[in-house]
N, CA, C and O atoms as a Maestro MAE file, in Angstrom:
{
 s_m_m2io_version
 :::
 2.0.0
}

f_m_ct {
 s_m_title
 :::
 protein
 m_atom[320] {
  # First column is atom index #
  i_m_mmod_type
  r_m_x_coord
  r_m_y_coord
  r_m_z_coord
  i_m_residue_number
  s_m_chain_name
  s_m_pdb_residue_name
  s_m_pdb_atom_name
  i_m_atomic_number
  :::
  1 25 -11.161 4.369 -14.525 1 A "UNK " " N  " 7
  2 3 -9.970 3.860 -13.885 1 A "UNK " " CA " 6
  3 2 -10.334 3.510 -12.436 1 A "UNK " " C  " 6
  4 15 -11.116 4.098 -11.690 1 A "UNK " " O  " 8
  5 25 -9.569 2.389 -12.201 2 A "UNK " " N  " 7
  6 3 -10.332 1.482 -10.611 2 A "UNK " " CA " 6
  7 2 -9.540 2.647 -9.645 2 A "UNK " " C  " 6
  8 15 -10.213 3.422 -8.966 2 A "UNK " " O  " 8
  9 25 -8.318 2.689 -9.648 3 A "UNK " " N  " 7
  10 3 -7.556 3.582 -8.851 3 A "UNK " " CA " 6
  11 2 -7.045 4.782 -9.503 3 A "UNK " " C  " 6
  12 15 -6.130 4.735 -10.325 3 A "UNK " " O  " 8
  13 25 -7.720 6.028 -9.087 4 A "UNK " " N  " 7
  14 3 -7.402 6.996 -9.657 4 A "UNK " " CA " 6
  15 2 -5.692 7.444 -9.604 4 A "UNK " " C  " 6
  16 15 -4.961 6.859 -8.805 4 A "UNK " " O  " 8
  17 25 -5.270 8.264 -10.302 5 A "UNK " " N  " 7
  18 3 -3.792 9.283 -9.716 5 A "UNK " " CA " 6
  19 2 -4.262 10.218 -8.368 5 A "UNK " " C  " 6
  20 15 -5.378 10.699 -8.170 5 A "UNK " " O  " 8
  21 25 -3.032 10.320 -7.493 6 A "UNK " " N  " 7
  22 3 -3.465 11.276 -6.605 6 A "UNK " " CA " 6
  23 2 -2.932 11.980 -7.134 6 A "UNK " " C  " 6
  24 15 -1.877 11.912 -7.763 6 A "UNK " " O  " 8
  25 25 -4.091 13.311 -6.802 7 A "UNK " " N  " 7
  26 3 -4.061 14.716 -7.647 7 A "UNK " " CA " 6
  27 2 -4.789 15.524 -5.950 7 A "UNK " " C  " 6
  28 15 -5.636 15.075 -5.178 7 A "UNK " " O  " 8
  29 25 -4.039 16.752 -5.915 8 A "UNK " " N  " 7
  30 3 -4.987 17.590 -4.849 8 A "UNK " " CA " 6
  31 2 -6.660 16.873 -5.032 8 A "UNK " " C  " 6
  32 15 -6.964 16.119 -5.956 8 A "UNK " " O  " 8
  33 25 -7.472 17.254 -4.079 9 A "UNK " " N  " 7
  34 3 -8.615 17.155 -4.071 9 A "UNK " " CA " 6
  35 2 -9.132 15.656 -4.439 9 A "UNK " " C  " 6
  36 15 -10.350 15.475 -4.433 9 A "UNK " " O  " 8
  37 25 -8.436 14.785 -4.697 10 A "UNK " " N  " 7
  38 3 -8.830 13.162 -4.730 10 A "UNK " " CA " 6
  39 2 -8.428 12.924 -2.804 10 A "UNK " " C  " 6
  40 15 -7.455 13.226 -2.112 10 A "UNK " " O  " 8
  41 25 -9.579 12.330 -2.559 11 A "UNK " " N  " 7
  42 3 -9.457 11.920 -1.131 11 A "UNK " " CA " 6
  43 2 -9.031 10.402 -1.346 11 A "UNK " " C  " 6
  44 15 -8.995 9.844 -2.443 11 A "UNK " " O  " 8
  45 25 -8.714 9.828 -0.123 12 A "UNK " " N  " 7
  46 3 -8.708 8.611 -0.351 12 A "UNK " " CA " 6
  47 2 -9.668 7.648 -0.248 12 A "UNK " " C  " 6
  48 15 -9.610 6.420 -0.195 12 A "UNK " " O  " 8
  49 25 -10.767 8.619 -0.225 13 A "UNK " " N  " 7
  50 3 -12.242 7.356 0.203 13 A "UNK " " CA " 6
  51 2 -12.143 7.265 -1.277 13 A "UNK " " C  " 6
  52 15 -11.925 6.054 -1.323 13 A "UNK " " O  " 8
  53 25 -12.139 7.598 -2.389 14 A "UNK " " N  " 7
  54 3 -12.423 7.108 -3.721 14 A "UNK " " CA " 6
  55 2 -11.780 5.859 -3.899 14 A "UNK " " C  " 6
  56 15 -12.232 5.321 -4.909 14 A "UNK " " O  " 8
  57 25 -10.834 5.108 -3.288 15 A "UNK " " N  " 7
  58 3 -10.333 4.015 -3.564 15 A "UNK " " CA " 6
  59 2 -11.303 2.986 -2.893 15 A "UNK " " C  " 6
  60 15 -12.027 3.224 -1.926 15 A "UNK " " O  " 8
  61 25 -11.174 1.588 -3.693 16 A "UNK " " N  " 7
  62 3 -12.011 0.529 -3.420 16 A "UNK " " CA " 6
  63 2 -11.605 0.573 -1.944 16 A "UNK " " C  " 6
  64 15 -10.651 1.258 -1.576 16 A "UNK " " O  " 8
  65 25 -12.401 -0.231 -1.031 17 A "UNK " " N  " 7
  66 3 -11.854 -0.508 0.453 17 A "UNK " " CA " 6
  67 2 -10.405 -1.608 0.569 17 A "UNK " " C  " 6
  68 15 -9.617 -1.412 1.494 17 A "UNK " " O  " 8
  69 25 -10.254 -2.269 -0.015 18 A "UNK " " N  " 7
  70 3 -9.402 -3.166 0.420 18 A "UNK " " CA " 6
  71 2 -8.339 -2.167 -0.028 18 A "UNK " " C  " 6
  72 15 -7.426 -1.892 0.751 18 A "UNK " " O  " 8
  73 25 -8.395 -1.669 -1.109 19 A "UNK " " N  " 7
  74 3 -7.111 -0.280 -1.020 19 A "UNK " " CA " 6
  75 2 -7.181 0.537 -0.229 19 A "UNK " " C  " 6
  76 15 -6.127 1.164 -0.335 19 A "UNK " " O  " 8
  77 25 -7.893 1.054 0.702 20 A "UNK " " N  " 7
  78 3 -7.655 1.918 1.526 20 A "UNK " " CA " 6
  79 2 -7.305 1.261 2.898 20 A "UNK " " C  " 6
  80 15 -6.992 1.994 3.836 20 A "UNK " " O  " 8
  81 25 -7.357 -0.454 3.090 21 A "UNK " " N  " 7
  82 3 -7.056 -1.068 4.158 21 A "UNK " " CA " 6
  83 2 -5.323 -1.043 4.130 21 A "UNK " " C  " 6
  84 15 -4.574 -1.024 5.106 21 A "UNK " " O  " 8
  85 25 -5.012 -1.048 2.884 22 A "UNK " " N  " 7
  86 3 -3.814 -1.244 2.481 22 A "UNK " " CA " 6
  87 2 -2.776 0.297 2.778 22 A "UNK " " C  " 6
  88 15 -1.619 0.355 3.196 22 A "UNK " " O  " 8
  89 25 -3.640 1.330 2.410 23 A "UNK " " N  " 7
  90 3 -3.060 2.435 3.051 23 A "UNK " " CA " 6
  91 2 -3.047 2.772 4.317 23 A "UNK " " C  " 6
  92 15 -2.117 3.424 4.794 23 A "UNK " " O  " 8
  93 25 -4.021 2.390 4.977 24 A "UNK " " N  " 7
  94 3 -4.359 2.560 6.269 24 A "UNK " " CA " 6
  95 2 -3.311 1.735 6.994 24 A "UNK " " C  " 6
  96 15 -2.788 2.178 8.017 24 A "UNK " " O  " 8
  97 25 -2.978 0.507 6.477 25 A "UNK " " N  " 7
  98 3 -2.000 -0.042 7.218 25 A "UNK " " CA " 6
  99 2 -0.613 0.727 7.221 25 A "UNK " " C  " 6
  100 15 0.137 1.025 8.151 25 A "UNK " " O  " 8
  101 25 -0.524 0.967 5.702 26 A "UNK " " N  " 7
  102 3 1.122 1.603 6.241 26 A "UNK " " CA " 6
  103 2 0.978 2.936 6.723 26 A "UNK " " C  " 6
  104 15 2.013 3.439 7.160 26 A "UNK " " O  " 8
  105 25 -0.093 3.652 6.751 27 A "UNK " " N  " 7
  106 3 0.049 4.495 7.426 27 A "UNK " " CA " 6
  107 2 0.046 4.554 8.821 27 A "UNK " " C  " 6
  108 15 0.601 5.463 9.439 27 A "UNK " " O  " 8
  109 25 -0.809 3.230 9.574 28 A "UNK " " N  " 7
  110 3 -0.409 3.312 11.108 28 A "UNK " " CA " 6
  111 2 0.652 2.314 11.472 28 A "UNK " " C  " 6
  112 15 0.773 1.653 12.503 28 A "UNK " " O  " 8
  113 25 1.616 2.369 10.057 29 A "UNK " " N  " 7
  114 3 3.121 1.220 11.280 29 A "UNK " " CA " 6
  115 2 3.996 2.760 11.924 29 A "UNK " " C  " 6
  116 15 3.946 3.914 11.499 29 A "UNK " " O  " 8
  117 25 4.507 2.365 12.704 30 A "UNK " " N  " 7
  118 3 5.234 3.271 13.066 30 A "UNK " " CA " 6
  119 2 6.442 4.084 12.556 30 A "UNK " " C  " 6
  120 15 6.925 5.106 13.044 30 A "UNK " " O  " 8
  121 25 6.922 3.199 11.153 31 A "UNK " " N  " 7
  122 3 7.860 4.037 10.267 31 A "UNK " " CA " 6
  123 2 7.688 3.529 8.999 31 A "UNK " " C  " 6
  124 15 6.522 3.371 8.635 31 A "UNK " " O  " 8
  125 25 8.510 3.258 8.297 32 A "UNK " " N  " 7
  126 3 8.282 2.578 7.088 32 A "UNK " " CA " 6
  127 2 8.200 1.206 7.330 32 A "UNK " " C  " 6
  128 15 8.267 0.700 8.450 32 A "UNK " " O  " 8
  129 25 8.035 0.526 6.140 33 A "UNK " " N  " 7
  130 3 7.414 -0.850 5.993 33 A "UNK " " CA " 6
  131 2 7.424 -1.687 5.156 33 A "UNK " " C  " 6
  132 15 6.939 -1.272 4.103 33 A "UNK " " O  " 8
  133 25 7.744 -2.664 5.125 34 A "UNK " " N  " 7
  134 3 7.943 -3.803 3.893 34 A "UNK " " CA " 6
  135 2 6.466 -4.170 3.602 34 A "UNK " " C  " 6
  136 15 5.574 -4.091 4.448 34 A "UNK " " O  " 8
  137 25 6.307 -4.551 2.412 35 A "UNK " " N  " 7
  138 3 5.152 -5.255 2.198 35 A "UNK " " CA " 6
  139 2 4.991 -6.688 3.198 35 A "UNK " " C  " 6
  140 15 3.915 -7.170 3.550 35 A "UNK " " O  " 8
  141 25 5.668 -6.948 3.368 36 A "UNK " " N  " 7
  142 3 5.468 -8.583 4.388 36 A "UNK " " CA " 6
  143 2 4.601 -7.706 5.604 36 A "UNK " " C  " 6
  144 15 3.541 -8.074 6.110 36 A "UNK " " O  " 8
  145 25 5.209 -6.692 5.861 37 A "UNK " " N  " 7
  146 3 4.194 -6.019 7.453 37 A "UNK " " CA " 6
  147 2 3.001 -5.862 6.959 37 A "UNK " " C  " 6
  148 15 1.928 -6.327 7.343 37 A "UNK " " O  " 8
  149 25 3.176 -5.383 6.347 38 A "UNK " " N  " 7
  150 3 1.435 -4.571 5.906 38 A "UNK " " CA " 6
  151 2 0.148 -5.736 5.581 38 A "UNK " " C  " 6
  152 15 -1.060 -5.744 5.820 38 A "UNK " " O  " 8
  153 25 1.444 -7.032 4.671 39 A "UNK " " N  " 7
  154 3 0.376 -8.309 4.828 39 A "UNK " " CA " 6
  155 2 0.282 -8.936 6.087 39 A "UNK " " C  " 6
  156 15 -0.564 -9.829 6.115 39 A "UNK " " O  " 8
  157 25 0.950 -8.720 7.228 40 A "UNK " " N  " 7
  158 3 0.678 -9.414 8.195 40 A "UNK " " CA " 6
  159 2 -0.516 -8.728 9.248 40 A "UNK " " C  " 6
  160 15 -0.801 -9.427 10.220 40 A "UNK " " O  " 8
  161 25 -1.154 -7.543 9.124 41 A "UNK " " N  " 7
  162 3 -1.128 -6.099 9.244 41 A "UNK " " CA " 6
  163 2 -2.808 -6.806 8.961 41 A "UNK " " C  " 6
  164 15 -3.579 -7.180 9.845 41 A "UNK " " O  " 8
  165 25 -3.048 -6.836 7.460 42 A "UNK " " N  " 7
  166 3 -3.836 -7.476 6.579 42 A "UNK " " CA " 6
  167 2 -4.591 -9.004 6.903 42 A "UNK " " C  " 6
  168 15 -5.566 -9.553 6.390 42 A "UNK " " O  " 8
  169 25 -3.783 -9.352 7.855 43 A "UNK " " N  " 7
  170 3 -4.022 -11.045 7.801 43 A "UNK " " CA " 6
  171 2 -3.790 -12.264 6.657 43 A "UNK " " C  " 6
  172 15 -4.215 -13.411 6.795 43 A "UNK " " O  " 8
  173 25 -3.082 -11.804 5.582 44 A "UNK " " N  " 7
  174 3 -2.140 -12.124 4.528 44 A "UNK " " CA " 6
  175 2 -1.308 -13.575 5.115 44 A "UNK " " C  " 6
  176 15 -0.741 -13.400 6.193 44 A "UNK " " O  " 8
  177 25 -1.233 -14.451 4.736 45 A "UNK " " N  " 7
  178 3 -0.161 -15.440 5.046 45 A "UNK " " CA " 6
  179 2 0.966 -15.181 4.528 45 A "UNK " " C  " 6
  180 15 1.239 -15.851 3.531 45 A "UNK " " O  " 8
  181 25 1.828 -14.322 4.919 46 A "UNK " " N  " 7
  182 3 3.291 -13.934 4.642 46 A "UNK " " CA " 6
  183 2 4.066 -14.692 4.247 46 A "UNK " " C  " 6
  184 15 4.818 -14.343 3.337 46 A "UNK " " O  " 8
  185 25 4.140 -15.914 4.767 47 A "UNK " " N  " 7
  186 3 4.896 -17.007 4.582 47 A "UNK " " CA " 6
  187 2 4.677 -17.820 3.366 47 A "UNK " " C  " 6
  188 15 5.555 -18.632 3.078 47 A "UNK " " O  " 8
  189 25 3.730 -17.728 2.682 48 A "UNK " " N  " 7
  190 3 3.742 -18.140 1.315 48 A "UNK " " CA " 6
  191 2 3.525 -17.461 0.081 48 A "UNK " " C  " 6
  192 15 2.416 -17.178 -0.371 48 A "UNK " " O  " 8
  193 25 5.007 -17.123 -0.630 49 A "UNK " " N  " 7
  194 3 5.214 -15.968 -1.600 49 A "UNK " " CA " 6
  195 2 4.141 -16.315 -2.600 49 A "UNK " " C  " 6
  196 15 4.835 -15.889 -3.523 49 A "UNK " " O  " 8
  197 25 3.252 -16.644 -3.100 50 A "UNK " " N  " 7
  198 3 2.253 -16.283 -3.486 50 A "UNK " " CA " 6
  199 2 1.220 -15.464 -3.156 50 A "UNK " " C  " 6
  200 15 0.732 -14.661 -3.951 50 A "UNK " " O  " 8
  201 25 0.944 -15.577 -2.310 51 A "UNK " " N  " 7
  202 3 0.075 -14.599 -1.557 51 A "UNK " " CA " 6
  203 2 0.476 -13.305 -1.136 51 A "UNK " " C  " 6
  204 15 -0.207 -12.327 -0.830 51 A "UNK " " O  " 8
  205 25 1.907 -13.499 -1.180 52 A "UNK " " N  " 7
  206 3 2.459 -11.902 -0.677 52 A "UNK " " CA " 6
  207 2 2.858 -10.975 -1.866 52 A "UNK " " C  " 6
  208 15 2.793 -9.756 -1.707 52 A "UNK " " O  " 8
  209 25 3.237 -11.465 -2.957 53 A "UNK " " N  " 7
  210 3 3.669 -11.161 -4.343 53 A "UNK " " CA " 6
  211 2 2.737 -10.300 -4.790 53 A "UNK " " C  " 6
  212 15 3.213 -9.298 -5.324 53 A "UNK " " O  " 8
  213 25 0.783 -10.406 -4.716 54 A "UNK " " N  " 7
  214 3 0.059 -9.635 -5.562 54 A "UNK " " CA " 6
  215 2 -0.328 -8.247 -4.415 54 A "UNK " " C  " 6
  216 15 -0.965 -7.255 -4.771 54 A "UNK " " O  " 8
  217 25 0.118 -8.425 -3.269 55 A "UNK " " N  " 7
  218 3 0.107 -7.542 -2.191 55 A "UNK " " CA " 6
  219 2 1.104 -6.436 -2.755 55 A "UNK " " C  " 6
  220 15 0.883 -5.327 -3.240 55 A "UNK " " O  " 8
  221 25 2.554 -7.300 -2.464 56 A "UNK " " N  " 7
  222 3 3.417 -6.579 -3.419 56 A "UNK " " CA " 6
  223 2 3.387 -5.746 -4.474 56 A "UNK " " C  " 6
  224 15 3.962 -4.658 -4.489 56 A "UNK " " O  " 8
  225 25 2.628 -6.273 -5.527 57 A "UNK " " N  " 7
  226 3 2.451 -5.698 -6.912 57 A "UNK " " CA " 6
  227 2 1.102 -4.267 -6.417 57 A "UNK " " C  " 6
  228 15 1.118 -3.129 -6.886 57 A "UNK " " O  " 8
  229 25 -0.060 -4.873 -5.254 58 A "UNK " " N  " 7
  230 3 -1.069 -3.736 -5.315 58 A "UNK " " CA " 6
  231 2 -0.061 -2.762 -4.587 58 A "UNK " " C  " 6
  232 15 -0.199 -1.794 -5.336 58 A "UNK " " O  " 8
  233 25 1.096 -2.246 -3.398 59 A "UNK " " N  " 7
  234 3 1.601 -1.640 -3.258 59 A "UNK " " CA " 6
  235 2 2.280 -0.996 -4.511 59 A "UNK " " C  " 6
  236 15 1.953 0.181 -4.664 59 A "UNK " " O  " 8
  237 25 3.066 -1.445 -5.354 60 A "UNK " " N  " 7
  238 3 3.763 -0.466 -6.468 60 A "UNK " " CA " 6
  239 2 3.112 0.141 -7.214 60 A "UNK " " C  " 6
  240 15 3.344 1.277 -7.627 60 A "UNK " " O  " 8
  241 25 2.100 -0.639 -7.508 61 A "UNK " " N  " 7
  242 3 0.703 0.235 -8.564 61 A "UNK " " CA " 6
  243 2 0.075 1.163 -7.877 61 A "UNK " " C  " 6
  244 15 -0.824 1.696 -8.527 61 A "UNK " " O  " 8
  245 25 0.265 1.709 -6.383 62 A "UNK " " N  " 7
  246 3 -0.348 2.757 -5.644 62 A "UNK " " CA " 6
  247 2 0.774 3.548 -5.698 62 A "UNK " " C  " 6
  248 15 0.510 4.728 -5.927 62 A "UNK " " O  " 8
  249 25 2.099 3.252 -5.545 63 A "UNK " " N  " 7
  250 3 3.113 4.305 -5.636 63 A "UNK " " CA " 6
  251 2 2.970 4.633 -7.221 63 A "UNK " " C  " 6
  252 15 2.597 5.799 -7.355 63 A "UNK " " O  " 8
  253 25 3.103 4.141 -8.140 64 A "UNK " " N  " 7
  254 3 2.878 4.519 -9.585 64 A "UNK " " CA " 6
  255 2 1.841 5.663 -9.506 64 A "UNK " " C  " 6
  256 15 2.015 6.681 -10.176 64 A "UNK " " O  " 8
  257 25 0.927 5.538 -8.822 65 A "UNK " " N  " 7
  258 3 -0.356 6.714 -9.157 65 A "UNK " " CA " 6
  259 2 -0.122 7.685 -7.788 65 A "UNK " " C  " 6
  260 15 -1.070 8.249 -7.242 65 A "UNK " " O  " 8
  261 25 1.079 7.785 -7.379 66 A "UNK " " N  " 7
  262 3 1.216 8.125 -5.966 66 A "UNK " " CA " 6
  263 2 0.281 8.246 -4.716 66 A "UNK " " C  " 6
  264 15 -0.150 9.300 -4.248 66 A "UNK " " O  " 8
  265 25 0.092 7.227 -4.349 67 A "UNK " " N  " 7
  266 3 -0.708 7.558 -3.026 67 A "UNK " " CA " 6
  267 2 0.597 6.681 -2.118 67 A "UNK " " C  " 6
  268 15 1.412 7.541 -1.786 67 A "UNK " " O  " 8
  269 25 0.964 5.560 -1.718 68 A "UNK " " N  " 7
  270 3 2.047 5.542 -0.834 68 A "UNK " " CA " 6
  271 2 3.323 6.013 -1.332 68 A "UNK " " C  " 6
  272 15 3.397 6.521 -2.451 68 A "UNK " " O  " 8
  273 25 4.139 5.906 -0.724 69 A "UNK " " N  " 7
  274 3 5.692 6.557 -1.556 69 A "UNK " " CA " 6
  275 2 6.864 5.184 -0.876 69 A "UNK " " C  " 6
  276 15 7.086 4.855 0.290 69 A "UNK " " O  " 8
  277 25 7.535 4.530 -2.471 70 A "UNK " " N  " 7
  278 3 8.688 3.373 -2.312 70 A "UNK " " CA " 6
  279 2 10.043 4.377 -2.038 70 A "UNK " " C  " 6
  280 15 10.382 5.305 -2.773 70 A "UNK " " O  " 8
  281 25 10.808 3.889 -0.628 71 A "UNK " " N  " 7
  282 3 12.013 3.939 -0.655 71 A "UNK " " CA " 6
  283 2 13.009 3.428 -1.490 71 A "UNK " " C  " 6
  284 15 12.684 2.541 -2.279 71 A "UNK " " O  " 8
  285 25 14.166 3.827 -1.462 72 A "UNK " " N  " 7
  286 3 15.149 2.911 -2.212 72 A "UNK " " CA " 6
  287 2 15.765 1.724 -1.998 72 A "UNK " " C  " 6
  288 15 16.374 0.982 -2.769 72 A "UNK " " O  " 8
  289 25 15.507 1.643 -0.778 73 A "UNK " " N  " 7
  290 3 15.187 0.123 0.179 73 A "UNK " " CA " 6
  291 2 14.200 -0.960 0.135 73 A "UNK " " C  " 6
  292 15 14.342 -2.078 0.630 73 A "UNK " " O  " 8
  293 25 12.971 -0.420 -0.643 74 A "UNK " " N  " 7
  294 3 11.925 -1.159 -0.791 74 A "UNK " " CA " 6
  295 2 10.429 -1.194 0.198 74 A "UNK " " C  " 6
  296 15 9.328 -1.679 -0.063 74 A "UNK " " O  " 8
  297 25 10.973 -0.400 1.521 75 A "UNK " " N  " 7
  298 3 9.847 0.077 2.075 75 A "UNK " " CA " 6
  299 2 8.932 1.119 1.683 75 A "UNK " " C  " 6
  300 15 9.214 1.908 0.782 75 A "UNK " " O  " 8
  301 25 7.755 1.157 2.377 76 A "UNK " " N  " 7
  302 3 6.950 1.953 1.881 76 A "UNK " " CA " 6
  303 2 6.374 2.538 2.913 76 A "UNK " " C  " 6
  304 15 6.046 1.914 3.922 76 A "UNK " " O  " 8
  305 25 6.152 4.137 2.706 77 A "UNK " " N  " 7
  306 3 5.947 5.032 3.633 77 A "UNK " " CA " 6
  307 2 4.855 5.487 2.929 77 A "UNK " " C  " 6
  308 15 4.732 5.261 1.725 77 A "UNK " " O  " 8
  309 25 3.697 6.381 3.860 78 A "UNK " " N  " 7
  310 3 2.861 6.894 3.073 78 A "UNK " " CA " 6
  311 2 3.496 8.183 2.663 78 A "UNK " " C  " 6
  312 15 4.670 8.508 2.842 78 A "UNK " " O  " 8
  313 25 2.028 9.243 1.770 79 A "UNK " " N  " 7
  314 3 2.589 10.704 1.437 79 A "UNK " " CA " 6
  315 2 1.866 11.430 2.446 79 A "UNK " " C  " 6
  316 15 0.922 11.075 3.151 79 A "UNK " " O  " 8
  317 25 2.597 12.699 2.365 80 A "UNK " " N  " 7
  318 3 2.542 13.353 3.431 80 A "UNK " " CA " 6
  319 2 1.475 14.476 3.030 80 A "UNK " " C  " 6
  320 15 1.148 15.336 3.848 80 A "UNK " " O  " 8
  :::
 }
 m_bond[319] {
  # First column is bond index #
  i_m_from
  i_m_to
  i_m_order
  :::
  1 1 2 1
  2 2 3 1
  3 3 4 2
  4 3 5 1
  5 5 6 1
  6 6 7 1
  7 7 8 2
  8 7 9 1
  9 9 10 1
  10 10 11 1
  11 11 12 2
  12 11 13 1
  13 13 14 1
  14 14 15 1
  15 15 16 2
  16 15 17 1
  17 17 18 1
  18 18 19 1
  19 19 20 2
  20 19 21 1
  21 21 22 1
  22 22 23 1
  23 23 24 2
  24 23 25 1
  25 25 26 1
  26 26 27 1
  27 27 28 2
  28 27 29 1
  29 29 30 1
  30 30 31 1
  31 31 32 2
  32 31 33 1
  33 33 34 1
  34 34 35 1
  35 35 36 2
  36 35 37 1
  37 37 38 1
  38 38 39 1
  39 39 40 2
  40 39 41 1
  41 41 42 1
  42 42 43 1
  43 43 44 2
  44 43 45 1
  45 45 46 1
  46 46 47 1
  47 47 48 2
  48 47 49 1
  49 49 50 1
  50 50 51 1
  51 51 52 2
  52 51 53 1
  53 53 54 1
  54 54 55 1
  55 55 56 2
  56 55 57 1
  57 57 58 1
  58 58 59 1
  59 59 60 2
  60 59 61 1
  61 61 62 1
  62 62 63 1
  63 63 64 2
  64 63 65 1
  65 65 66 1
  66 66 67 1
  67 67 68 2
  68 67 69 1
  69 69 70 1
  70 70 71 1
  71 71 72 2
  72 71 73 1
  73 73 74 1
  74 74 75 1
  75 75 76 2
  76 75 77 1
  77 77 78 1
  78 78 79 1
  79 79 80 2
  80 79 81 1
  81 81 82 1
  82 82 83 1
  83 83 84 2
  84 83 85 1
  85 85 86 1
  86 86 87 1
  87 87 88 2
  88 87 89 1
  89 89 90 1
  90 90 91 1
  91 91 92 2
  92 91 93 1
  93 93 94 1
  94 94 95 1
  95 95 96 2
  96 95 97 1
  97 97 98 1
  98 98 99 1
  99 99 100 2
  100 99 101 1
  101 101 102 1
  102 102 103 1
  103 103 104 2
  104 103 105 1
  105 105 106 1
  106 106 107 1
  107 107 108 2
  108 107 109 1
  109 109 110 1
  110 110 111 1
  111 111 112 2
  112 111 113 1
  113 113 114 1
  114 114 115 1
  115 115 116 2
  116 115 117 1
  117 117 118 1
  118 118 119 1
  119 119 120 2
  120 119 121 1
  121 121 122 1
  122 122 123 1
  123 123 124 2
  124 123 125 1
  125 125 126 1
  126 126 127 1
  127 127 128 2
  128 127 129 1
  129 129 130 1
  130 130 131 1
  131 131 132 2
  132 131 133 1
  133 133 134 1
  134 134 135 1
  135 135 136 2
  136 135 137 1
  137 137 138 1
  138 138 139 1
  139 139 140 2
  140 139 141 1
  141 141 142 1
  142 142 143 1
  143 143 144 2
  144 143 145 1
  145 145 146 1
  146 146 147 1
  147 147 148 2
  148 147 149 1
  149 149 150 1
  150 150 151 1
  151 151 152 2
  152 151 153 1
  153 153 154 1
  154 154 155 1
  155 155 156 2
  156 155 157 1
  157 157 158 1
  158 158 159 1
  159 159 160 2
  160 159 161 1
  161 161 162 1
  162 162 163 1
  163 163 164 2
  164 163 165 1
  165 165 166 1
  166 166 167 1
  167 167 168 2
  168 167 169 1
  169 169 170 1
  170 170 171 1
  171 171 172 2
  172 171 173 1
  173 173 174 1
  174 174 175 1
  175 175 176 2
  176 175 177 1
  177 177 178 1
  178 178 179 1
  179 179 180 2
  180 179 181 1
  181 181 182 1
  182 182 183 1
  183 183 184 2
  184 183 185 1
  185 185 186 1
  186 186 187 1
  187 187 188 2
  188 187 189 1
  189 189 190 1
  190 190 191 1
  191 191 192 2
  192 191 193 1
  193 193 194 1
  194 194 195 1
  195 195 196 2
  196 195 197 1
  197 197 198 1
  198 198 199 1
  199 199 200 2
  200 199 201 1
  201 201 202 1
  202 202 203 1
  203 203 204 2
  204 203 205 1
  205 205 206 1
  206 206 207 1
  207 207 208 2
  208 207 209 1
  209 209 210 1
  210 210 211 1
  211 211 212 2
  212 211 213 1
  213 213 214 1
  214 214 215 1
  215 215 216 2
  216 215 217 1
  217 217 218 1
  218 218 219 1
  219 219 220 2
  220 219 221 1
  221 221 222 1
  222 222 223 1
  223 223 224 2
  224 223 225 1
  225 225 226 1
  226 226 227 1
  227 227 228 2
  228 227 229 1
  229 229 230 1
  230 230 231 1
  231 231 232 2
  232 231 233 1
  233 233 234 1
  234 234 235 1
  235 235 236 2
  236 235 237 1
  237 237 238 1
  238 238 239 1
  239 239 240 2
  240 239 241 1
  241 241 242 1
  242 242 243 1
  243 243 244 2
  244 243 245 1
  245 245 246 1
  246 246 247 1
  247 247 248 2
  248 247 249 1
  249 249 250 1
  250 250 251 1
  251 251 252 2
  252 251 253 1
  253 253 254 1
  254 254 255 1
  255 255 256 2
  256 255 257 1
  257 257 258 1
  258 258 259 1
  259 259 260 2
  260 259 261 1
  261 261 262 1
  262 262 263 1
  263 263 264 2
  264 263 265 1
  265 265 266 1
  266 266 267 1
  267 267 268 2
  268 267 269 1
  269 269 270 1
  270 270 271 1
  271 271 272 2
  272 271 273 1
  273 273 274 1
  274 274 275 1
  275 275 276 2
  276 275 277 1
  277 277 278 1
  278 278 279 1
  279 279 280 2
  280 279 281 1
  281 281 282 1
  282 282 283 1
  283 283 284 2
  284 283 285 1
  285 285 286 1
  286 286 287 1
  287 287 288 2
  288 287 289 1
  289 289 290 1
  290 290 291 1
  291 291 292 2
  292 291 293 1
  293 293 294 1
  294 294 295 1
  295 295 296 2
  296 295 297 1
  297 297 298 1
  298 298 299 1
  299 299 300 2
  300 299 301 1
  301 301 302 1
  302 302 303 1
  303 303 304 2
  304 303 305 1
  305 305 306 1
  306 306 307 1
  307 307 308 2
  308 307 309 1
  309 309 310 1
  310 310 311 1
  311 311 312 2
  312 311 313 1
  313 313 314 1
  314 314 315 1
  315 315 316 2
  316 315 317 1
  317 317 318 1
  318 318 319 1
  319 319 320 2
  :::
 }
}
């Protein structure tokens, strides 16, 4: 599996780098975060929903295996 589940004792260096750029970003915005920040964050062209959509999708597939955590708003905060 490319991205493991976080489980105690999984660090986050086991993730490919561009996933850990992706955590790293929402972890240094200053609160929570839409995916549009994190691609801008990224150098992502925000402005054209193609490009922001599979950003999108790699954020939910990291909350699925929990490593960031989705609000009910749609931002994303890391775990603590």
């Amino acid at each position: 599996m490319l991205i493991p589940h976080r489980t105690s004792g999984v660090e986050e260096s086991v993730l490919p780098p561009y996933y850990q750029r992706i955590l790293a970003s929402v972890r240094q915005a200053a609160g929570p975060v839409m995916a549009r920040q994190v691609g801008e964050l990224l150098g992502v062209d925000v402005n054209v929903r193609p490009k922001l959509e599979p950003l999108r999708g790699k954020l939910v597939r990291r909350v699925d295996r929990g490593w960031p955590r989705k609000l009910p708003d749609g931002r994303f905060t890391p775990r603590l």
